[in-house]
N, C-alpha and C positions, 0 to 999 in steps of 0.2 A: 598461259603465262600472263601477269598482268604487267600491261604499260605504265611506263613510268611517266608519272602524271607532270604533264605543262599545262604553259601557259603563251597565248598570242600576244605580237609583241603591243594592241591596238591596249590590250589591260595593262600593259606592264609602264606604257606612254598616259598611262590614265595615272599612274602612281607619281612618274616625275613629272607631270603637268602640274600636281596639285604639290608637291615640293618646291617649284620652281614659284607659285604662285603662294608659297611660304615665305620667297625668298634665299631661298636654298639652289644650287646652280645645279643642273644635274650631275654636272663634271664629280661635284662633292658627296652628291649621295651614292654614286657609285662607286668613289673611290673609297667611300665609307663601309660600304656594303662587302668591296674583297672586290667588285667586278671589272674589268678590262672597258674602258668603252665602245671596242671591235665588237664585244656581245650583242652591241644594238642592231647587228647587221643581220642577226637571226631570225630567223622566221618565228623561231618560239626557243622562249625557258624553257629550263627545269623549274618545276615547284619551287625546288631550294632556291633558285636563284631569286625568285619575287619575293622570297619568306624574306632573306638579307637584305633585298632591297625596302620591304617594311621594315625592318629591324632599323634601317641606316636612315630611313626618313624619320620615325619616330622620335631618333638620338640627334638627329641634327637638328630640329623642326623644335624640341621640346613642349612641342604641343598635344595635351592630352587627347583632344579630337582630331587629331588629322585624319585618322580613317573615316570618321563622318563626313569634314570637308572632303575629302578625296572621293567617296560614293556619290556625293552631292553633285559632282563635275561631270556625270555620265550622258554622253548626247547620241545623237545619230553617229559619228566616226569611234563610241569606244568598242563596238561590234563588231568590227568590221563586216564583212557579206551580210552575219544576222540580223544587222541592222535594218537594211532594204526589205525581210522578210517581216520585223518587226512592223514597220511603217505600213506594208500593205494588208495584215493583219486582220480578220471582222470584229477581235472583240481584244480585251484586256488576258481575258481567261485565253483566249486563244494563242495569244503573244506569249503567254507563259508559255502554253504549250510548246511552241517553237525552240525557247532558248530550253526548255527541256531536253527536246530532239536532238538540236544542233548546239547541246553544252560544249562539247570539245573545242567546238570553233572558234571560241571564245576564250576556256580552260577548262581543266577535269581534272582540277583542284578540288574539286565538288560535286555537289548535283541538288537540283529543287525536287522538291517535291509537293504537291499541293493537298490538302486536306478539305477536301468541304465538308459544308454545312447549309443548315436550311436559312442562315443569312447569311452568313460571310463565310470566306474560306482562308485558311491559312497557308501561305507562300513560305515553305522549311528551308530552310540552309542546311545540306549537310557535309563540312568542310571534309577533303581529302591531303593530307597533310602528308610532305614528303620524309625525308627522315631530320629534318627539323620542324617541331611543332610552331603551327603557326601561331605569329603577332597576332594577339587581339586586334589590331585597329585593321588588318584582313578580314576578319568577321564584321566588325563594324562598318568598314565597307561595301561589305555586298548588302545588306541589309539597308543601306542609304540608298546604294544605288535601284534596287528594287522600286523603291521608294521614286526616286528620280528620275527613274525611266519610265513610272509606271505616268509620273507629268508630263513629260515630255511626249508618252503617245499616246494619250489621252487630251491633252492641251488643257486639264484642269488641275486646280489645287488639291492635289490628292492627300489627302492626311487618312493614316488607316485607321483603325480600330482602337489594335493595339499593336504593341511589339516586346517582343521579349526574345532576351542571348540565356543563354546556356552559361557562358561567365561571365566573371562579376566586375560591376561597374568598371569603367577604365578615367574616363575624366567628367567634369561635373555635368549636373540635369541638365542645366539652362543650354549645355551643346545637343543632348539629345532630344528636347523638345526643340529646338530649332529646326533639326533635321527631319525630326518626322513628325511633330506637330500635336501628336498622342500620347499616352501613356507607354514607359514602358519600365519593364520586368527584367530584374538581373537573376541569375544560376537559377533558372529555369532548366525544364526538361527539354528542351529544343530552341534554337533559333529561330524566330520569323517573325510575318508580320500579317494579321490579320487585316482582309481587304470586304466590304461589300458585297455584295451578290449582283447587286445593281450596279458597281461600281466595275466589278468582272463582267458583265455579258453585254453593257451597254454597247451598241457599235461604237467602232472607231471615225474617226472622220476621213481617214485616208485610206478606208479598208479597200484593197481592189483587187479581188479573186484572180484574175488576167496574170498580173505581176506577180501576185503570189507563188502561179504556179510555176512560172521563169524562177523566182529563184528559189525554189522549192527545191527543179530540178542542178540545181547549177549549186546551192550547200551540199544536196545530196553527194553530187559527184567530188567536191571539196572532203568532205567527211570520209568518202570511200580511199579518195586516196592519204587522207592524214594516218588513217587505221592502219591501213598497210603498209606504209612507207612506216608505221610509228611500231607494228609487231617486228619486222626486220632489224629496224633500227636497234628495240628492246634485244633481242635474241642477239645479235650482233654483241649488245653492249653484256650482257649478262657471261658470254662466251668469253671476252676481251676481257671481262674484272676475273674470271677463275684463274686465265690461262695470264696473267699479269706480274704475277709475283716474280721481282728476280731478271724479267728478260722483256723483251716488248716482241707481242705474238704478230703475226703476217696476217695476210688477207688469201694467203694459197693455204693456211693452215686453219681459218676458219671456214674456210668453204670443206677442207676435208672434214672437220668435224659437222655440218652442219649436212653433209651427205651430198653436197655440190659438185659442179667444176669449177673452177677458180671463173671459166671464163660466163657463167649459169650463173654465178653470185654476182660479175661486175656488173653483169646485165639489168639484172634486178635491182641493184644498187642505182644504175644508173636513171634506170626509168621512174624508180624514190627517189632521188636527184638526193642519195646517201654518198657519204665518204669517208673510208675504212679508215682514213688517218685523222680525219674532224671527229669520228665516233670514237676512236684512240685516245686522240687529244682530251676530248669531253671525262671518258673514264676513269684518265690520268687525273685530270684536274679534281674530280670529282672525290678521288680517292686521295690525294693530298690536302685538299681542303678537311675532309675531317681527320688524317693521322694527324695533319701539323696543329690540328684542334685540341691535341690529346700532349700536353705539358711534360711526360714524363716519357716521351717518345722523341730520341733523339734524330735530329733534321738532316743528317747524314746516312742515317738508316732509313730513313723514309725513302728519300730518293734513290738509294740504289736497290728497296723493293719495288719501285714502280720504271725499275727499267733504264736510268739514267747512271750514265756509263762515270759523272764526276759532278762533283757536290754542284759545282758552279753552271751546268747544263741543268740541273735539277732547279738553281734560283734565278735564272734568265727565266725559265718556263713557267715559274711559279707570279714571279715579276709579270710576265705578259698576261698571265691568267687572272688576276689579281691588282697588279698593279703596283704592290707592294712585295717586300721581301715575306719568305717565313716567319723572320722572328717578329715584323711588324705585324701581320696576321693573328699571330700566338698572342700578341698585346694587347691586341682588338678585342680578342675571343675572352680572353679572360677578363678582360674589363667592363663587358656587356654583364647587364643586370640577370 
């Protein structure tokens, strides 16, 4: 079964850092976005949830570069753990390797991939998009940041090659040659950015094998337990949207289906430090956000498909989830470009 793809919350603080420093309050790009501000207490998004919080930074911000600015802001804290692996690192090319490894830790919204050559090698973007397609200025983003990080652990002016998106232009050149210094390529066959060869194997100045391998083992063990608290998680939530329609299902009725004992499931639940009513919650929410998306679906029937016993329990929940009512939501959705 595949995981449904997040994001940690050290990227998601990378997005309203570079709003905030738009001028934009985060309070408003989330209330833009549809998102509650208790969300920020999570350890990690949904996909969707960053895809609207680009969506709401783009509309509030009206700036055709913010995903450049925003990749541009990338330091030692937007990594969190992978960062400390990044810094002790022997070479540029090796650094990649790392956030290859340990993508997730960061998000698995994506994944790099590297191409070489007998001079330079190509660093690929290949975006994983939940069931809304992502903002452009999310692509543009990662490709800054690549860019940004790649200064920061290097301590030089790194300008690549070249660079080129997959789509097409989003706002003018003089933003993308600011950010990355080269040439680049609009609806190309791929995202990325060509880097040196020299520029790849050069050591690092803070390369330190020692550290390395501390937290080599200490992502590993992070990574072990994200996967498996994140297949339960998934299996849990996939179970919880069949079995949803109409009634709201128990936690003794998905361990029967799941071939459990209620008290085998809390177990496991507990030591993924999961929760059958937060993973409820999430499914619900999930699932209302795109019925109440769909204009010719009345906001009365939505909520007594997903288990809510009166219209008014259904816009208290919706309210917390959101921030806003239904029909504000439905206003938002259709008014987006």
């Amino acid at each position: 079964m595949t995981l449904q793809a997040s994001v940690s919350m050290s990227w998601v603080n990378t997005v309203l850092a570079a709003g905030e420093r738009a001028g934009v309050p985060r309070a408003r790009l989330l209330a833009q976005a549809g998102i509650a501000p208790a969300e920020l207490a999570r350890e990690r998004w949904p996909i969707d949830h960053i895809t609207r919080l680009w969506r709401a930074a783009a509309h509030c911000t009206q700036d055709a570069g913010f995903g450049l600015k925003a990749g541009a802001l990338v330091g030692p804290g937007s990594f969190n753990v992978v960062s400390y692996l990044l810094q002790s690192a022997p070479s540029l090319r090796a650094a990649i390797g790392v956030v290859q490894q340990y993508q997730r830790l960061i998000s698995d919204g994506g994944r790099f991939q590297v191409i070489a050559g007998a001079r330079a090698g190509w660093v690929v973007y290949h975006p994983r998009q939940g069931a809304l397609a992502f903002s452009p200025h999310q692509i543009e983003a990662v490709l800054a940041a690549v860019v940004a990080f790649s200064r920061w652990v290097t301590g030089q002016a790194v300008r690549p090659l070249q660079v080129q998106f997959s789509q097409p232009r989003v706002g003018p050149l003089a933003g993308y040659r600011e950010a990355f210094g080269s040439p680049v390529a609009f609806e190309q066959a791929f995202s990325g950015v060509l880097l040196d060869n020299a520029l790849l194997d050069a050591p690092l100045p803070q390369a330190d094998a020692q550290l390395a391998r501390l937290h080599h083992q200490y992502a590993a063990q992070r990574l072990a337990v994200l996967h498996e608290g994140g297949a339960l998680a998934q299996e849990l939530r996939a179970w919880i949207a069949a079995a949803l329609p109409g009634r709201v299902p128990t936690r003794a009725e998905a361990a029967q289906a799941l071939g459990l004992s209620e008290r085998t499931l809390a177990r496991r639940m507990r030591a993924q430090q999961l929760s059958f009513s937060a993973l409820l919650d999430a499914v619900r929410r999930e699932a209302a956000l795109q019925a109440v998306a769909q204009p010719g679906r009345a906001l009365a029937d939505i909520g007594q498909a997903l288990g809510f016993a009166e219209p008014a329990v259904f816009w208290r929940a919706f309210k917390r989830w959101t921030g806003c009512t239904p029909v504000q939501w439905r206003a938002r959705q259709a008014a987006e470009p």
